[in-house]
N, C-alpha and C positions, 0 to 999 in steps of 0.2 A: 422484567427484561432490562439488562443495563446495555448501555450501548459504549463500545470501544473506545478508546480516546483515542486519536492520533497516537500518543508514545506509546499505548501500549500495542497498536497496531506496528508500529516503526521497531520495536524490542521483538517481535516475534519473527519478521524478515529479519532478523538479523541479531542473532541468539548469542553470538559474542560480544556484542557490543562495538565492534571493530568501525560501525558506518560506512564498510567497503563493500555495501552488498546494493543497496537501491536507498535512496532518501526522500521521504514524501515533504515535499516543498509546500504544499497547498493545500485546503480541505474546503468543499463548497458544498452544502445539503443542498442537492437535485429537488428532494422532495422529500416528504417524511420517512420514507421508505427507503433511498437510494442516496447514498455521499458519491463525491467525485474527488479523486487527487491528482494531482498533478505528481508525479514521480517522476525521479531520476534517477537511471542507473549508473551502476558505480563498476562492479567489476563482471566479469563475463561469466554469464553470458546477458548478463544487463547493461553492459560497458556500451555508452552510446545511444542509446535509447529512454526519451525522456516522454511522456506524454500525460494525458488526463485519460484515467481509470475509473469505473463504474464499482462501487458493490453495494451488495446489499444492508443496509445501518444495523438492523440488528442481528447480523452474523456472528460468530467471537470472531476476537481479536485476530485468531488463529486461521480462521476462517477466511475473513478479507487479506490478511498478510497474503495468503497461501494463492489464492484469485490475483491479489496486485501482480506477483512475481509471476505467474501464468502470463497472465495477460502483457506486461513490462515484456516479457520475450518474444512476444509474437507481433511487437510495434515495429 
């Protein structure tokens, strides 16, 4: 099992490259099982909404992007 780095979590919200979609500011292991990021969104409908996000460490990459940006909407 490998586990996601930040950039590759951070390249999959945001598949052009542009950094106008959300940007994970921060990364804290909860616990072996669970990371926390601090994100910020960038344009809408994440424009304005910054907070610390749960997921689970060894999900893909693809996987926790896809949770952050869920969750980033509903702060």
């Amino acid at each position: 099992m490998t586990i996601p780095a930040v950039a590759d979590i951070q390249a999959q919200m945001d598949s052009a490259s542009t950094t106008n979609v959300a940007n994970i500011q921060r990364k804290a292991a909860v616990s072996a099982s669970v990371d926390e990021f601090y994100v910020v969104g960038v344009t809408a409908p994440y424009a304005g909404k910054a907070g610390w996000i749960r997921t689970t460490s060894s999900d893909s990459a693809a996987t926790q992007a896809a949770a952050i940006l869920l969750a980033l909407k509903t702060l």
